[in-house]
C-alpha positions in Angstrom: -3.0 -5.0 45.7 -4.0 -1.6 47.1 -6.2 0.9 45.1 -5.8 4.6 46.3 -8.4 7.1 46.1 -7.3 8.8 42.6 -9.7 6.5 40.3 -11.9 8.2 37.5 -14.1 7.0 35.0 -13.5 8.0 31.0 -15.3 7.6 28.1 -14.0 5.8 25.3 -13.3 7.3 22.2 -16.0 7.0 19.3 -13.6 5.2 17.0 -13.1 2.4 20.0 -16.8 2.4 20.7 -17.5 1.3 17.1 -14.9 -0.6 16.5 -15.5 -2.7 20.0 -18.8 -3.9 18.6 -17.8 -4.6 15.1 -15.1 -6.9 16.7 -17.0 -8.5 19.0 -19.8 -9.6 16.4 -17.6 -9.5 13.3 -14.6 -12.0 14.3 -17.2 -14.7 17.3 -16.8 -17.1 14.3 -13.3 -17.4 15.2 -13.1 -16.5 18.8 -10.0 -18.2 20.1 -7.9 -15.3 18.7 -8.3 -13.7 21.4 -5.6 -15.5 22.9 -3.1 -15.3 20.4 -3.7 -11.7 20.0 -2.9 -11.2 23.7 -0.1 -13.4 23.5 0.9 -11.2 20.9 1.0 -8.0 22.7 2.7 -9.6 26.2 5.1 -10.6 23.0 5.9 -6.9 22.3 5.8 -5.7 25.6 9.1 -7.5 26.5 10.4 -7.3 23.4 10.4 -3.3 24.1 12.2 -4.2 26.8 14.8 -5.8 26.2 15.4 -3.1 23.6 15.0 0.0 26.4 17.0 -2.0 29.0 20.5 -2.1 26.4 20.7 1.3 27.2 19.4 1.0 30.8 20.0 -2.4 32.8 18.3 -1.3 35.5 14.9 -1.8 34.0 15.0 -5.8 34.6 14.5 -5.1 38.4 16.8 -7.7 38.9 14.5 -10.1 37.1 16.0 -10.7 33.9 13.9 -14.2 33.1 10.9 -13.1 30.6 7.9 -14.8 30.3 4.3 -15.0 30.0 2.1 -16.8 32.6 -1.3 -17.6 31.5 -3.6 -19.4 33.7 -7.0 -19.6 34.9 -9.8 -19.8 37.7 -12.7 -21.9 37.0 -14.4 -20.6 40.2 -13.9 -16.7 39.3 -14.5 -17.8 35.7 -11.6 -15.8 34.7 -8.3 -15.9 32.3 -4.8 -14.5 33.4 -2.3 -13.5 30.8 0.8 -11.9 32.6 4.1 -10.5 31.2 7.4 -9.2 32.6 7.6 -6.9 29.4 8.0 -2.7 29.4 4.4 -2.7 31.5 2.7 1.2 31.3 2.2 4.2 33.2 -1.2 5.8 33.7 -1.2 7.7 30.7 0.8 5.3 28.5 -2.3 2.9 29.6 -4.9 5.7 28.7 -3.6 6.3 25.1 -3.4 2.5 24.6 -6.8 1.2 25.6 -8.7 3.9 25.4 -8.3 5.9 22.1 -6.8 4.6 19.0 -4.4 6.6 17.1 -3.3 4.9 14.6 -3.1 6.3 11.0 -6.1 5.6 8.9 -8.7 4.9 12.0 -11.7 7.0 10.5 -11.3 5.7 6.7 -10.9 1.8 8.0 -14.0 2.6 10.0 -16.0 4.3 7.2 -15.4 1.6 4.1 -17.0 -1.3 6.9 -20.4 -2.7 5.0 -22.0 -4.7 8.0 -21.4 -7.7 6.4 -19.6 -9.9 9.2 -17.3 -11.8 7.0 -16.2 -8.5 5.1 -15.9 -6.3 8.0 -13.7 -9.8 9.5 -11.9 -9.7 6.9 -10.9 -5.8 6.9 -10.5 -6.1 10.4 -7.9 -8.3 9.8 -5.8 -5.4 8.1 -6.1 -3.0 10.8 -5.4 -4.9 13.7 -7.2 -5.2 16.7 -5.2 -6.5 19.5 -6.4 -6.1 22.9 -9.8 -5.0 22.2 -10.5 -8.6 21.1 -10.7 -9.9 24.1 -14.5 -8.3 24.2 -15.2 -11.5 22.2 -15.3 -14.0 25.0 -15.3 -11.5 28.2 -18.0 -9.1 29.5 -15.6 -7.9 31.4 -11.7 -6.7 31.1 -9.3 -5.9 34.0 -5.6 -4.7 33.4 -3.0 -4.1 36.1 0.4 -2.6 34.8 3.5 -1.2 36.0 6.3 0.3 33.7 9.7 -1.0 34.3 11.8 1.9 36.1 9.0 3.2 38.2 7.9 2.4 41.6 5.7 -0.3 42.9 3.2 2.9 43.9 3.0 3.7 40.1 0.9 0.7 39.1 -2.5 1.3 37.6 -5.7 -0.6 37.3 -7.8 -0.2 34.0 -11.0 -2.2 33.9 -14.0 -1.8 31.7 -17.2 -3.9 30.9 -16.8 -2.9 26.7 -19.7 -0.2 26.9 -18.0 3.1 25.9 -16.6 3.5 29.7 -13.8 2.6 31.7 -11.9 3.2 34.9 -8.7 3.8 35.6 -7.3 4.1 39.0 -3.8 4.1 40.9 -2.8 0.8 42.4 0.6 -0.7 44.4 2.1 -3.2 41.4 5.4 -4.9 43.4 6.5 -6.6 39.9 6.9 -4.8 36.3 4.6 -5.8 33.8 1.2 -6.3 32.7 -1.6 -8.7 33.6 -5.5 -8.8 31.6 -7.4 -10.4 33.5 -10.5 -11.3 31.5 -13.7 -12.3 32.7 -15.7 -14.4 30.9 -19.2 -15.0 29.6 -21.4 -17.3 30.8 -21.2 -19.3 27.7 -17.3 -19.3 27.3 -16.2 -21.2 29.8 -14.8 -24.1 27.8 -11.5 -21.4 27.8 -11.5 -22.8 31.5 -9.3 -25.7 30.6 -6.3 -26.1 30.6 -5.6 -28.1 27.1 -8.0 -25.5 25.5 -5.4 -22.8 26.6 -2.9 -24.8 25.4 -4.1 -26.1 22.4 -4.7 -22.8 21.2 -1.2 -21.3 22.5 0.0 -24.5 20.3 -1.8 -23.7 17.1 -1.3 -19.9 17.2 1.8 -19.3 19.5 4.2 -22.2 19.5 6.9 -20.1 17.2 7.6 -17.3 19.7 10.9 -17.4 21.3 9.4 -16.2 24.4 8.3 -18.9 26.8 4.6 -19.6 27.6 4.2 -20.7 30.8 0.9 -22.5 32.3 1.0 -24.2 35.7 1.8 -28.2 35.4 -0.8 -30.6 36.0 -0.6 -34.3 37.6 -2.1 -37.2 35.6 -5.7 -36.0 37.1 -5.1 -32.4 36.1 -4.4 -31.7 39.5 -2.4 -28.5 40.5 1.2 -29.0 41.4 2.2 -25.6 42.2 4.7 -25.6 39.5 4.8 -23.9 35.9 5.9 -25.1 32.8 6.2 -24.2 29.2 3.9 -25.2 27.1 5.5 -23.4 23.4 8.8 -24.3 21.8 9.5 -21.1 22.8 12.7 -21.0 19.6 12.7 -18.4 17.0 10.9 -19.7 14.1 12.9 -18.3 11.7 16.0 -19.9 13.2 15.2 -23.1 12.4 15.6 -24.9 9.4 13.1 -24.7 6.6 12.1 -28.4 6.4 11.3 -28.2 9.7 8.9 -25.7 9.5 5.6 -26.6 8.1 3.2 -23.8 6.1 0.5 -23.6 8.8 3.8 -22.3 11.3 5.2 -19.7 8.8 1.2 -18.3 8.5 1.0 -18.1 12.1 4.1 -16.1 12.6 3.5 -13.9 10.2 0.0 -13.1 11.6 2.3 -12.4 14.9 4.8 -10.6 12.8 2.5 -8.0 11.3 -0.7 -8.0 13.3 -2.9 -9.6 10.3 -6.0 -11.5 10.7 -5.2 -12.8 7.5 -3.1 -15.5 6.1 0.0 -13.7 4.1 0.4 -14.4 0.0 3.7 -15.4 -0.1 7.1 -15.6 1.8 10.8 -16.0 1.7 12.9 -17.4 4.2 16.9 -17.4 3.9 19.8 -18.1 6.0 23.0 -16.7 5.1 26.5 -17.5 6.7 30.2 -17.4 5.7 30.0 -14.6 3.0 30.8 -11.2 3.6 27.5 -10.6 6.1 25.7 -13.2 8.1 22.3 -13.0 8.6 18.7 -15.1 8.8 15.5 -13.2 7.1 11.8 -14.5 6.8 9.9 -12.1 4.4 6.6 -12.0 4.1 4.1 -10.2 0.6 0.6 -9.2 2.8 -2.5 -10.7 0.9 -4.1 -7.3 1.3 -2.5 -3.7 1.4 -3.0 -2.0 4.9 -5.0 1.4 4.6 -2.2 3.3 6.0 -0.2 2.1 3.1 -0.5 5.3 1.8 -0.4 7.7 5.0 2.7 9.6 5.1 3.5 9.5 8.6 2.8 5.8 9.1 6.1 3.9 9.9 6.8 0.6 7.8 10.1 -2.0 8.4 10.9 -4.9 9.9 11.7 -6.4 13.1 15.3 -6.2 13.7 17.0 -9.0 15.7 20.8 -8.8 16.4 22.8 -12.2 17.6 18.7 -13.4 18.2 18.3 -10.5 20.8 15.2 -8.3 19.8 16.9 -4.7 18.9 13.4 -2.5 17.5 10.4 -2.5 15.4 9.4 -0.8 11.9 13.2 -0.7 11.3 12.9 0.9 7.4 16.3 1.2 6.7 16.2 -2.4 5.0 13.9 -2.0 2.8 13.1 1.1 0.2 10.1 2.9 0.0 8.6 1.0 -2.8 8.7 -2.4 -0.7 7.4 -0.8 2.2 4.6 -3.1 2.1 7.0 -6.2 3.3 6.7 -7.4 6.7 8.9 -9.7 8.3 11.7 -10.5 10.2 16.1 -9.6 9.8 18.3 -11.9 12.5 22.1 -10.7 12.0 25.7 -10.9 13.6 26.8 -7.6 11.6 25.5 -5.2 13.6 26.8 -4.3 17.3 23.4 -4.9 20.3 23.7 -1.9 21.1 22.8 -0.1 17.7 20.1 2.6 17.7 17.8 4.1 14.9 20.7 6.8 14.6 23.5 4.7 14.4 21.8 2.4 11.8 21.6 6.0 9.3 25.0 5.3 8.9 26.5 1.7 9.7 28.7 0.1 6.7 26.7 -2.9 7.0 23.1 -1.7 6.2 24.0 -1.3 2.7 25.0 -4.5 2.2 21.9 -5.9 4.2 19.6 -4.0 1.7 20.7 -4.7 -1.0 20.6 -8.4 -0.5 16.7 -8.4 1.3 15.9 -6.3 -2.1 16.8 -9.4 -3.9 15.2 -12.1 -2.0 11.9 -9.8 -2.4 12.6 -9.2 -6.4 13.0 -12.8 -6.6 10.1 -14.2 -4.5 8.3 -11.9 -6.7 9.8 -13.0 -10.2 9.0 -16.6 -8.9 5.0 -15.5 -8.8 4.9 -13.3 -12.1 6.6 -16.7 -13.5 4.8 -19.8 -11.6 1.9 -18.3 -10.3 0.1 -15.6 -12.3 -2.7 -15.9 -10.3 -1.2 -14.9 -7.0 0.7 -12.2 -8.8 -2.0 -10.7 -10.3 -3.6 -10.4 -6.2 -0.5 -9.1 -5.2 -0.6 -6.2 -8.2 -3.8 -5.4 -7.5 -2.7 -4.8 -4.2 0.4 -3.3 -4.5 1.2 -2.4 -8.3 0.7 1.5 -7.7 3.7 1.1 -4.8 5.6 -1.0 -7.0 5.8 1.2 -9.7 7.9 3.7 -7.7 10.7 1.9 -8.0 11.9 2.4 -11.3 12.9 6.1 -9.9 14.3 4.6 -6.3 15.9 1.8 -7.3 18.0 2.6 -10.2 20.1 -0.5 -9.7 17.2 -2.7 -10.3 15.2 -0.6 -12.3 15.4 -3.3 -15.4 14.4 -6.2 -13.0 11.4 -3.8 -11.5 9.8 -3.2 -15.3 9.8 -7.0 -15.6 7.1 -6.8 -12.8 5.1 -4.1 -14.0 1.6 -4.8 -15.3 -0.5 -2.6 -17.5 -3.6 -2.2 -19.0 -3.7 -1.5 -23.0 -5.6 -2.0 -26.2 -4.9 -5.1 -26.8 -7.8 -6.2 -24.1 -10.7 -5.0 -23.5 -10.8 -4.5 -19.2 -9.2 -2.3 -17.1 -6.8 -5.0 -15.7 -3.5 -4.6 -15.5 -2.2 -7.7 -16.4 0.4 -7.0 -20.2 4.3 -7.0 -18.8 6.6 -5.6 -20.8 8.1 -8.2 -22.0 5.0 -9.7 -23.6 4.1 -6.0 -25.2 7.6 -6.5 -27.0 7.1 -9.8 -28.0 3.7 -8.7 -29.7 5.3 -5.3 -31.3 5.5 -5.0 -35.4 8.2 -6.1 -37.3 9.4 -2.2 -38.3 7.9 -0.8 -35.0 10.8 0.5 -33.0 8.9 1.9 -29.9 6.3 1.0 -26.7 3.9 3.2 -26.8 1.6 4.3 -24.2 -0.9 6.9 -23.4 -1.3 8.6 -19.8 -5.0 10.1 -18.5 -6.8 10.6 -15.2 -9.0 6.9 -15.4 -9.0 4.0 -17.8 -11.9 5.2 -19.6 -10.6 8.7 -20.7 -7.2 7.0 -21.7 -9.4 4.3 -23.7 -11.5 6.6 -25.7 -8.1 9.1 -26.4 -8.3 10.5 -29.7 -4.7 10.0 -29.8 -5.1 5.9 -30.5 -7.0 6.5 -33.3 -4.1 5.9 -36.0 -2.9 2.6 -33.7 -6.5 1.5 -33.6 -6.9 1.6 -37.2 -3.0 0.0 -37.8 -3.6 -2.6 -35.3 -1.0 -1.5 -33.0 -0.9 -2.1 -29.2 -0.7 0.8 -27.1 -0.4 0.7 -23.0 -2.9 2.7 -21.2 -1.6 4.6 -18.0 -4.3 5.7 -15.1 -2.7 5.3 -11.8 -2.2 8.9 -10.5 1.8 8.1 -10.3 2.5 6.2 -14.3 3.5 9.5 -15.7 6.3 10.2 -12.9 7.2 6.0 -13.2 7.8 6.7 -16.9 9.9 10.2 -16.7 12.2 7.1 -14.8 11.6 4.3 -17.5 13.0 5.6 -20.3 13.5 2.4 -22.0 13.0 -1.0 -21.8 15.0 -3.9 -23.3 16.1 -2.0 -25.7 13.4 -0.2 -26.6 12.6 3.4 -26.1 9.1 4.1 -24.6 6.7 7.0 -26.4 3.6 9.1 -25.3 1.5 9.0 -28.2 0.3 12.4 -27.1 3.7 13.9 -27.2 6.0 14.5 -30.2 5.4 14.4 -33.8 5.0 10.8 -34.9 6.8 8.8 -37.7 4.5 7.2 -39.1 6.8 4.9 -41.1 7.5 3.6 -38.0 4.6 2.4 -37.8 3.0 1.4 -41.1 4.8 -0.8 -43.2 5.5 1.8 -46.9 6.9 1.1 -49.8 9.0 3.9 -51.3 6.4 5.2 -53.8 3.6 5.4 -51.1 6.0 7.1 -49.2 6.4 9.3 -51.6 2.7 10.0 -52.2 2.1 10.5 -49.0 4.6 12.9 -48.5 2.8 15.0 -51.0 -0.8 14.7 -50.1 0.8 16.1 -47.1 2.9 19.5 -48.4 -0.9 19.9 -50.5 -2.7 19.3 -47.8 -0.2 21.9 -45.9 -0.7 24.6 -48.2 -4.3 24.2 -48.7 -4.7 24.6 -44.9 -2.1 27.2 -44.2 -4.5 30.0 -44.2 -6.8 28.5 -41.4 -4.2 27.4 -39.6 -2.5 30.9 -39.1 -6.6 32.2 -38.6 -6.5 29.5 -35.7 -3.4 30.3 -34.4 -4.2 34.1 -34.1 -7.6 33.0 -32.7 -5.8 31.1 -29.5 -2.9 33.4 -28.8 -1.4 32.5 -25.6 -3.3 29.2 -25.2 -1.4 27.3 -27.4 1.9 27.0 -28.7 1.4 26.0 -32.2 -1.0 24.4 -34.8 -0.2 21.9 -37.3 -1.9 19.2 -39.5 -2.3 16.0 -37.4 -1.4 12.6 -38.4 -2.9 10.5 -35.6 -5.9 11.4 -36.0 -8.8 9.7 -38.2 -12.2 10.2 -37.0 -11.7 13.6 -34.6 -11.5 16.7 -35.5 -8.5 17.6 -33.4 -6.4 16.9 -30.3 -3.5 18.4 -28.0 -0.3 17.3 -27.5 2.8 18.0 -26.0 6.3 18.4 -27.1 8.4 15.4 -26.6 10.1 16.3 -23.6 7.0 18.4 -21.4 5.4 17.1 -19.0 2.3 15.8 -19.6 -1.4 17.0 -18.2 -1.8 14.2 -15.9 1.5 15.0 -14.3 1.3 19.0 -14.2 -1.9 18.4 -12.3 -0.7 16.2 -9.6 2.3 18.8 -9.1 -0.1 21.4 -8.5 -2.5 19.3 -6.5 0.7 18.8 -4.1 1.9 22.7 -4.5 4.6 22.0 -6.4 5.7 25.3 -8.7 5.0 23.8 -12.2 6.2 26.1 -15.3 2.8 26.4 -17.6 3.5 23.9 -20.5 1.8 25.6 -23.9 0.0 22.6 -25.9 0.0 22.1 -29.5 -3.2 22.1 -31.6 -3.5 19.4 -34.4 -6.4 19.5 -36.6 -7.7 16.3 -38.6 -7.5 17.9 -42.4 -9.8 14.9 -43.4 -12.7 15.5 -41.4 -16.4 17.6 -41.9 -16.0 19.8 -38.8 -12.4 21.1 -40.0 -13.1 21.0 -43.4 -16.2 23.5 -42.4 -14.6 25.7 -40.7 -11.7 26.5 -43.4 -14.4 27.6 -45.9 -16.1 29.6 -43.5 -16.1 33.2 -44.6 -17.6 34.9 -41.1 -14.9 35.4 -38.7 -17.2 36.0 -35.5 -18.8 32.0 -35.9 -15.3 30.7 -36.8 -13.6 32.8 -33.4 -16.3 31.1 -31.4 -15.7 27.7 -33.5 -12.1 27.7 -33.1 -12.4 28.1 -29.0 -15.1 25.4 -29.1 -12.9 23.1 -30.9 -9.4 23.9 -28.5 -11.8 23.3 -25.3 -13.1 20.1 -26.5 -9.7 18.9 -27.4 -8.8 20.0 -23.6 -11.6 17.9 -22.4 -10.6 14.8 -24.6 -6.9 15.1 -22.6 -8.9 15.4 -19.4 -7.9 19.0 -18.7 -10.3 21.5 -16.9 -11.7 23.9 -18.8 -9.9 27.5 -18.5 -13.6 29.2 -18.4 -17.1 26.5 -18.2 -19.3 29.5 -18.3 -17.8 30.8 -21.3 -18.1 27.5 -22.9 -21.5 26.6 -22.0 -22.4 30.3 -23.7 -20.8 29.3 -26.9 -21.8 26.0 -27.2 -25.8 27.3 -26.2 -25.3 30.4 -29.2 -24.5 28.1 -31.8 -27.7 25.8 -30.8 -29.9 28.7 -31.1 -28.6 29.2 -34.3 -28.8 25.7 -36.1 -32.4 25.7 -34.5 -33.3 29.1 -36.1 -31.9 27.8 -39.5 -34.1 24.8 -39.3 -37.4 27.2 -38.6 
């Protein structure tokens, strides 16, 4: 290996210096991944091409037998991990090692505590790949070449982990990549060979790339030969009692770049239908933090006829199960397919639709046999979940079976009541699921709008992730039963409280009394409020606040106008209506008040509070404050 003169020294970026030494002191416990996340990488690297070299042959070099060679030199103290993958150019090699772009990088970074077995832990979710190799080296070498160019086009990158690196132009004869990774004083037990191996055993043995180490005599000799030392057969091609769960865990760590062990998978094999095809599934324990990045691509690895086709492949899988990793093996789809082709290929519909219903299942089989594990997995993923009631219109009915709110009927903020169990808990005359939408658990708790439910007993769901509203404009019902905003619409209370004709009846007419006794104030109120309301009326759901706001049936509701706007959406300005308690002091006060000055300023104290009960800004604070400071002044003055 020749270096030329063109060699520089960089500076890592910030991100990569901080992340470097939360790596190296965070994940020591369990150093031997190191290895395996190596392994990992060499893994992808000639998985990327085999993918490139469908449409261009010429990128095998006329070396079409891919491997990995590990080995090591007790006297150098040093670890080789080579591949005959893609390899990497100089700049390709910069971008890789030296900066970190992924989506996310400064939040994963910021939410670290500097406690090790957290930070480990989170660590796990980002992914860390080659920079763990700072755990048992002081000092890393890499020498790659991309497949296609020239032997002159190899580069050297080396760095001792301390925010620098070099990178310099070398001669490279063979494709590929090699780290070479030069150890610490205190980690050479990685200089043996059934180490290496044991480790490429526990972590490695499912790849369907061989591992190669040189061959040993009886008295660990050298014998100038390699051989494998992995199974080196697709995992998921094999049959399920063959695979035990320590295997499945270690793949999927492989799979999706996870320190962590996953929460659940599926595996299935299916041949001599319409479609044949082989998929392992996995649920994450733990959401990524670019789950919710909009430019982060999610999917799975796509594998045609066992040949490695591309990664992040998301036409399998909707949105709302973008947090699935895993793997599809298939005979319907031609080697030669591309992301553009797969838009539009008969058979993807078909392949969907039937790795949606292993996932729906594997997660009906949790909701059902393990509530614990389910309830990890919701509070991981509920909020994506509950987009599928408007993507998935097909399953929609199976999808509400897995939702999980909170509601009255407990007192925490868990989301743990399914639907089902809300129905089987509903009154006997009670023909609706109600629920009421805010901004946080506590405002939707404390909503003046349970009080006639709290006082008849009656369960009602409380909604507080940012998307429930928009999940229940696409749940209109659910078995059989409609669901209702208690802040929207005029409610029947018969529905709700069991009558007998006469009460009915009497109640009916305390309520045309009460109507006319109020009338007058009510038109004062209305007059009062002009524009910012659409209406006032005598409220029924009320019993110990003075009033409230709701909507008409079909509006949209605060929660939902906000987060339109928030996005810069065009929302059309949705009028509220007023509804004033008839039984309580503060309204009762103000209808005998004579002074219309104190019962304008009134009136627009008791709208704004009603708009800060809903969790709606206030149209003008300083005005507010104003009001609310006058009428102090005076009740002080009339004590004096």
């Amino acid at each position: 290996m020749t270096i030329d003169a063109h060699q520089e020294k960089l500076n890592f970026q910030a991100e990569v210096k901080q992340l470097l030494d939360i790596v190296v002191h965070s994940l020591y416990s369990n150093k031997e991944i190191f290895l395996r996340e190596l392994i990992s990488n060499s893994s992808d690297a000639i998985d990327k091409l085999r993918f490139e070299s469908l449409s261009d042959p010429a990128l095998y070099e006329s070396d079409s037998n891919l491997a990995i060679h590990i080995s090591y030199d007790k006297d150098a103290k040093t670890i080789t991990i080579s591949d005959n993958g893609i390899g990497m150019s100089r700049d390709e090699i910069v971008a890789n090692l030296g900066t970190i772009a992924k989506s996310g990088t400064r939040e994963f970074l910021s939410r670290l505590s500097g406690d090790q077995k957290k930070d480990s832990q989170m660590i796990g979710q980002f992914g860390v790949g080659f920079y763990s190799s700072f755990i048992v080296a002081d000092k890393v070498t890499v020498i790659s070449r991309r497949a296609g160019l020239g032997k002159e086009h190899g580069v050297s990158w080396e760095s001792t982990g301390n925010g620098e690196y070099t990178v310099a132009n070398v001669e490279k004869t063979s494709r590929g990549t090699d780290v070479i990774l030069h150890l610490k004083t205190d980690e050479e037990e990685f200089l043996n060979s059934w180490r290496l191996r044991s480790v490429i055993t526990k972590y490695s043995d499912h790849m369907n790339i061989p591992i190669l180490m040189p061959k040993l005599t009886e008295d660990e000799k050298l014998t100038g030969e390699w051989e494998t030392v992995n199974r080196a057969t697709a995992l998921w091609t094999l049959a399920k009692t063959s695979i035990t769960d320590e295997q499945y865990k270690e793949f999927y760590k492989h799979v999706a770049h996870d320190f962590e062990d996953p929460l659940a998978w599926t595996h299935n094999k299916i041949e001599g239908g319409n479609i044949d095809y082989i998929s392992l599934l996995y649920l994450p324990a733990r959401a990524p933090l670019d789950l919710w990045q909009r430019d982060t691509h999610h999917g799975l690895k796509l594998y045609v006829q066992r040949v490695f086709i591309m990664d992040q492949v998301e036409q399998f899988m909707p949105h709302y199960l973008r947090f699935v990793r895993g793997v599809l093996d298939t005979t319907a789809l031609p080697l030669n397919i591309s992301r553009e082709i797969l838009q539009d290929h008969p058979s993807i519909p078909k392949l969907r639709s039937a790795l949606v219903r292993h996932v729906l299942d594997l997660l009906e089989r949790l909701a059902h046999d393990d509530t614990k594990k389910y309830a990890a997995f919701w509070s991981e993923f509920g909020a994506v979940l509950k987009e599928g009631p408007a993507e998935d219109f097909a399953n929609r009915a199976r999808i509400a079976n897995l939702l999980r709110f909170a509601s009255t009927d407990q007192d925490s903020e868990e989301q743990i009541v399914a639907l089902a169990d809300y129905v089987k808990r509903m009154k006997p005359n009670q023909k609706k699921i109600y629920y009421i939408s805010a901004d946080n658990f506590n405002s939707a708790k404390s909503s003046p709008h349970l009080e006639i439910f709290r006082k008849n007993n009656i369960e009602v769901l409380l909604l507080s992730d940012r998307i429930d509203e928009w999940m229940i404009n696409h749940l209109a019902e659910f078995d059989g039963k409609s669901l209702q905003s208690v802040a929207k619409g005029d409610l029947a209370l018969d529905e709700l409280v069991a009558e007998d004709p006469q009460q009915k009846q009497e109640e009916e007419k305390k309520q045309q009394e009460q109507q006319h006794e109020f009338d007058n104030l009510i038109q004062k109120i209305k007059s009062i409020l002009g524009g910012d309301i659409k209406d006032v009326r005598l409220s029924n759901r009320l019993t110990s606040s003075p009033a409230c706001l709701v909507r008409d049936q079909n509006a949209i509701g605060p929660q939902m106008e906000r987060l339109l706007k928030a996005v810069g959406q065009q929302v059309t300005e949705v009028k509220p209506i007023l509804e004033l308690n008839p039984q309580h002091t503060i309204v009762r006060k103000l209808h005998a008040l004579i002074d219309d000055e104190r019962l304008n300023e009134w009136t627009h104290i008791l709208y704004e509070e009603a708009l800060l009960a809903e969790g709606s800004p206030l149209p003008d604070p300083a005005s507010f404050v104003q009001r609310v400071n006058k009428l102090w002044i005076e009740m002080f003055a009339n004590q004096t």
